[in-house]
N, C-alpha and C positions, 0 to 999 in steps of 0.2 A: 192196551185197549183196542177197539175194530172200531173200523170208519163208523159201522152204526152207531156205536154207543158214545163216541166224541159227536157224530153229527149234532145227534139228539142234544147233547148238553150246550153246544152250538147252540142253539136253536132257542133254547131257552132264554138267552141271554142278549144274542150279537144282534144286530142291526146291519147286514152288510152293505159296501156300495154298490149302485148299480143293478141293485135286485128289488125287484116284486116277492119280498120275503114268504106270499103264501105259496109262489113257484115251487119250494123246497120241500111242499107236501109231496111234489111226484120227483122233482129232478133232484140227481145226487148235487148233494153236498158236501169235498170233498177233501178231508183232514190227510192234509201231506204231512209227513213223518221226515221225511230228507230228499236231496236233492243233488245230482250230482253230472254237471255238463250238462248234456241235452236234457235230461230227463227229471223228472220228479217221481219220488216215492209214496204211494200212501201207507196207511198203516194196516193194508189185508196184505202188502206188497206187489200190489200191481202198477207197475211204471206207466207213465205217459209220456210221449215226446209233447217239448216245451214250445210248439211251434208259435207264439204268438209274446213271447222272451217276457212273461207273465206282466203282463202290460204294457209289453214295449219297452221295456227296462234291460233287461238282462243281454249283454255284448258278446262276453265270454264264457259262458256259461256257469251254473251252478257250482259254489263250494269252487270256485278257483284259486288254484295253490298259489299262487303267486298274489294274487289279490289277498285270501286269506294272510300271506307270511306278513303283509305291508299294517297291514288291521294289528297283529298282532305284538309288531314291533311299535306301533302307534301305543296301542291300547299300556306298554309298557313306561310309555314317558308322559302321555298328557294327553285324556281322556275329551274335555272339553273345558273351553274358560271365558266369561264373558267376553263378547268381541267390542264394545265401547268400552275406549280406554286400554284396551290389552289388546294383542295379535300373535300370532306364533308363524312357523314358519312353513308348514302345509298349506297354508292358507297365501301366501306371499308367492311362495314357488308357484301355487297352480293360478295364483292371478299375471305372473311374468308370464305361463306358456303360454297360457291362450289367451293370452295379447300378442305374443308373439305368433300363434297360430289362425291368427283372425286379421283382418285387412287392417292394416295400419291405423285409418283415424280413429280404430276406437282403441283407448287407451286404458280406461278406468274400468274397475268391478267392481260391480253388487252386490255381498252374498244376501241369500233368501233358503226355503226350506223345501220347497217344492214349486212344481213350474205354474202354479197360479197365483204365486208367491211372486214368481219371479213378473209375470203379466203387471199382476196389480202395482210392482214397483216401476214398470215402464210407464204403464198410465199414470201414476202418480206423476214421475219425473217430469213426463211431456208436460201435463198440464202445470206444473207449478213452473218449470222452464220461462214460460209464455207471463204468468202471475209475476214471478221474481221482475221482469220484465215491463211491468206496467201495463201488460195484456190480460184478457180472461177469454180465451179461446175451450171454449167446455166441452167441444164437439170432436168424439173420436171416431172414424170410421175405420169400419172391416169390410171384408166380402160375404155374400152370400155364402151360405154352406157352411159357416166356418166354427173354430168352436176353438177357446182359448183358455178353458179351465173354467170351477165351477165355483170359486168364491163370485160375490156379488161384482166384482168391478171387469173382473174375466170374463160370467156369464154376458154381463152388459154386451161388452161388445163382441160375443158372440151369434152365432144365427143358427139355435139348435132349438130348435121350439123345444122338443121331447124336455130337455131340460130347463129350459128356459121361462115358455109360458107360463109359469103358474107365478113365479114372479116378478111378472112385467110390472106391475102398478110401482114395484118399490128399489127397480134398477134407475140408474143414469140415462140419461139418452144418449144414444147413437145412433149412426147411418149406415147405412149396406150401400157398397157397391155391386153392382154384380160379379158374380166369380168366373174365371177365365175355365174353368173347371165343369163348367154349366153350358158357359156361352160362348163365344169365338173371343178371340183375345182381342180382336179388333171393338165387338161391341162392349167387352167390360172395360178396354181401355177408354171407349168415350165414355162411358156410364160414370169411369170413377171421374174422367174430366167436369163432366155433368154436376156430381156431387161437389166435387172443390170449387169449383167454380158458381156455385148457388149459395156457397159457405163461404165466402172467402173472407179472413179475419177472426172464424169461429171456431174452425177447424183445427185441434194441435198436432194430428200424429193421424196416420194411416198403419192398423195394424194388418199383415198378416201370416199363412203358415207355407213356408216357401213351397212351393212345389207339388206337394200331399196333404189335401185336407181329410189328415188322418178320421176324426170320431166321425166327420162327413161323408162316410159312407167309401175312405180313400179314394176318393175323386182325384186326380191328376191333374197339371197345366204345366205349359213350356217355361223353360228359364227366360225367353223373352218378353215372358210381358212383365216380371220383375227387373229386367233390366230399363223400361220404357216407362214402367210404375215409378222407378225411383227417380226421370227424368222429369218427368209430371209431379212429384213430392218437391222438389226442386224449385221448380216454378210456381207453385202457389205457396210456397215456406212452408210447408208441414214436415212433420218428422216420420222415418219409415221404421217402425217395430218389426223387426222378424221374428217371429215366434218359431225356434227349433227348438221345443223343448222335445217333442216326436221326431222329428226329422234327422236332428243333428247326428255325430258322432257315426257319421261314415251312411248312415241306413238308406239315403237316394244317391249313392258308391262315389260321392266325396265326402271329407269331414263336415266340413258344412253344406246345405242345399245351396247358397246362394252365391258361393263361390265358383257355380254354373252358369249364374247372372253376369259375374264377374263386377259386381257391388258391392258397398259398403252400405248397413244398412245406420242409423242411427241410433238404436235399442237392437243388443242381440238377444235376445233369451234361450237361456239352455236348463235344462236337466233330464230328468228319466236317465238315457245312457251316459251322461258326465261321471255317474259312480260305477257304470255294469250292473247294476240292478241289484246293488247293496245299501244302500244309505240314502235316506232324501236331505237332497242338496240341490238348489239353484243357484244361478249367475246372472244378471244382466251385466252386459257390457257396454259402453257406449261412449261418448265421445270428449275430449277434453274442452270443446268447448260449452257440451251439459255442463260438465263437470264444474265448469268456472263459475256459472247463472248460479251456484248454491255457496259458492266461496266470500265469505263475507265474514265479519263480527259477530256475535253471536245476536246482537242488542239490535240489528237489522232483519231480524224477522226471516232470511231467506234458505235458513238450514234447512235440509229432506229429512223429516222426524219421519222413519219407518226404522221399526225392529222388529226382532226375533229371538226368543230364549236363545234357540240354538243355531242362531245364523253363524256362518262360518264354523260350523264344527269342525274338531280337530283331527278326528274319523274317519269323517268322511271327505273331509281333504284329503287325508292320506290316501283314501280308497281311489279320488280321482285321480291324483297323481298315479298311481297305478295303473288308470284305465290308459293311462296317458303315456304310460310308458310299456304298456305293452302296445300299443297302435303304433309307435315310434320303434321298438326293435321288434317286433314281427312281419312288419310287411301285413299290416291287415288289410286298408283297401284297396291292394295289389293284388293279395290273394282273393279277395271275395269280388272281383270281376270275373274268374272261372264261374264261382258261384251263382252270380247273376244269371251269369247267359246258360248256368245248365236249369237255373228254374223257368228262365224263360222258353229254356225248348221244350222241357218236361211239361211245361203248363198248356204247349200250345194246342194238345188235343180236346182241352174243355171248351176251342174255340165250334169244336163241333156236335156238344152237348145242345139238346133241344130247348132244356130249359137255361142255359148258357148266351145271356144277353154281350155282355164283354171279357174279355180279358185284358188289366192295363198293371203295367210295371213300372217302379222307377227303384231301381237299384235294388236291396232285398227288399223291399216291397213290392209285394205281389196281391194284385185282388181279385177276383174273380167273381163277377155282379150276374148274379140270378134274374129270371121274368118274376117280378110281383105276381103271388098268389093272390088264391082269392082271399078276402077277407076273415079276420081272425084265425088266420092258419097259420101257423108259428114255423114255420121251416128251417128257422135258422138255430130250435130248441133241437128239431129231431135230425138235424146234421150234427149238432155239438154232441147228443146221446153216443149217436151212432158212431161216430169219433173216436169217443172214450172208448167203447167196448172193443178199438181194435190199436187202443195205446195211444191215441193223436188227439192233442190237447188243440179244441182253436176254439174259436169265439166269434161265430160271425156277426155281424153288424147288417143285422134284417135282412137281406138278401143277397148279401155280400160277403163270400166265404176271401176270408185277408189271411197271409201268409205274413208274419214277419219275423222269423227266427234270429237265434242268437248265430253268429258268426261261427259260435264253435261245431254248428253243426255239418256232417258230413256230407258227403255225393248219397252215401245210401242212407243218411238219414232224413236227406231233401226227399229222395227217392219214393223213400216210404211216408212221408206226409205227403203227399202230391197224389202218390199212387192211391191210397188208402180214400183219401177225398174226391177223387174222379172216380172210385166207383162205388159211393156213395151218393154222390149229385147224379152218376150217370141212372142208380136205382130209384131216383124219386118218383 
């Protein structure tokens, strides 16, 4: 079949995320056929570079042999099996690494099925932590800007209107701080002071997303004010949620973002790159002394009732261990600090583009933020068109053309997404 005649059938049926589904009257919609390293296939066969690792998922690129062989050896012993009551041993292996690979206090894991999965099980925890405790502290804060998934308890303490507002009436309450990504680290650091200190006793957990507030337009902030954040968490006893479900897995050029803080945080949250952009899986991580606030008798009330059909699948355990063992015998984020700094130099000429407000980086993320048009002018549709037609897959975020490839891409495949995009922005 051709793209047209799957689009159409498409169309009939799907509801996609993320879209204004009458956009599809003019903008392609677009039936990929296969997939392989940088690139994707559709079915006229024309390639695109995967420059944006199709949601922030994908590490090593498309159809990985090594990944693939791990699936396949999996798929040969034990597909999946309930995880209360049962466990297997993909699931045990990847909950020792990344304890092992994650700062010491936090010992224990979560599984979950995706990273709003994984949120919702941090705010759960926080708050029943406090309840198990004789407390009801109900109040979570975030920062400005920020965006943490779009089930109900994610959105809550997120700050994405586009998403958000239409159901304010029927979320949780929360509180914003301001973001250090906004405002100087000095005045979001009193602001959040401000907010705990007007809560205090109410408050159970400060969430946020280290470093890059990815869906927020990849706004940027120093590892310092997470390390000054978790000093101020400290002092008024709340709990510090890191949300690397985006970030983690090397993309701001450590494994983890916060390990630039040089902190522990007390909720880790991870997925998107835990599998390479194969299987939805999440983790929360967190502390032995969580852990003890839910250890009791059953006929005490204090157990964490949160499941998942396919929590802990035995799949896509194998797939992380995989991802896990190729970042461990390849030298990945050794090698992809060349990386970095060749897209930082390739980038630096859109510092002289007119319509080119910033360029900011933290590790392979790269964004490059446009002047706001005028009203109702879609800029960021006719850069994504103009894209396609010359192979370069990206997506920008309103005014915000963002970079964030899989790892496995080359000098001349950075080259030619960078290239292709500057004279594009430089034609508007």
């Amino acid at each position: 079949m051709t793209n047209n005649e799957l689009m159409k059938e498409d169309l009939k049926h799907i509801f996609h995320p993320c879209s204004q589904m009458k956009d599809y009257e003019t903008l392609p919609l677009i039936p990929i056929k296969r997939a392989k390293a940088s690139y994707l296939e559709d079915f006229d066969g024309n390639k695109y570079l995967d420059c944006i690792s199709s949601w922030w998922v994908n590490l090593f690129g498309h159809a990985n042999p090594y990944i693939n062989s791990k699936i396949n050896e999996q798929i040969e012993e034990l597909e999946h099996v309930i995880f209360a009551g049962f466990t297997h041993k993909p699931a045990i292996d990847l909950a020792k690494r990344l304890i092992d690979l994650t700062p010491e206090p936090l010992q224990k894991v979560f599984f979950a099925d995706n990273g709003s999965s994984a949120i919702e099980i941090a705010l759960k925890m926080s708050f029943q932590y406090f309840k198990n405790k004789g407390e009801s502290r109900p109040l979570f804060v975030s920062l400005t800007n920020s965006y943490h998934g779009e089930t109900m308890g994610a959105l809550a303490v997120s700050d994405s209107g586009l998403y958000k507002d239409i159901y304010e009436d029927i979320l949780i309450k929360t509180l914003h701080a301001k973001s250090p990504s906004m405002h100087s680290e000095e005045e979001a650091l009193e602001d959040m002071r401000k907010v705990l200190s007007d809560n205090v006793g109410k408050v159970n957990s400060v969430v946020i997303e280290p470093l890059v507030q990815c869906a927020g337009s990849m706004r940027m902030y120093d590892a310092t004010y997470i390390t000054k954040l978790r000093v101020l968490c400290d002092e008024f006893g709340v709990f510090l949620i890191a949300d690397e479900i985006a970030v983690g897995f090397g993309r701001t050029g450590t494994l983890f973002a916060i390990e630039q803080a040089n902190i522990c945080p007390d909720f880790l949250c991870t997925s998107k790159g835990l599998t390479g952009g194969y299987m939805p899986l999440s983790l929360v991580l967190f502390t032995d002394d969580i852990y003890n606030a839910f250890y009791c008798d059953y006929n005490e009330g204090k157990s964490f009732l949160d499941s998942h059909s396919y929590t802990g699948n035995t799949i896509a355990c194998a797939v992380a261990n995989a991802v896990l063992d190729i970042f461990e015998n390849e030298n990945v984020l050794e090698n992809n600090l060349e990386k970095i700094k060749f897209i930082k130099d390739e980038t630096e000429k859109f510092k002289s583009l007119k319509e080119v407000v910033e360029v900011r980086q933290r590790g392979m993320i790269c964004a490059i933020e446009l002047k706001e048009f005028e009203l109702g002018k879609r800029v960021n549709l006719d850069i994504f068109q103009a894209a396609l037609k010359e192979g370069i897959y990206i997506r920008p975020l309103g005014n915000v053309v963002y970079f964030m490839p899989p790892y496995c891409f080359t000098k001349e495949e950075l080259k030619k997404m960078i290239d292709v995009t500057y004279e594009i922005i430089k034609a508007l």
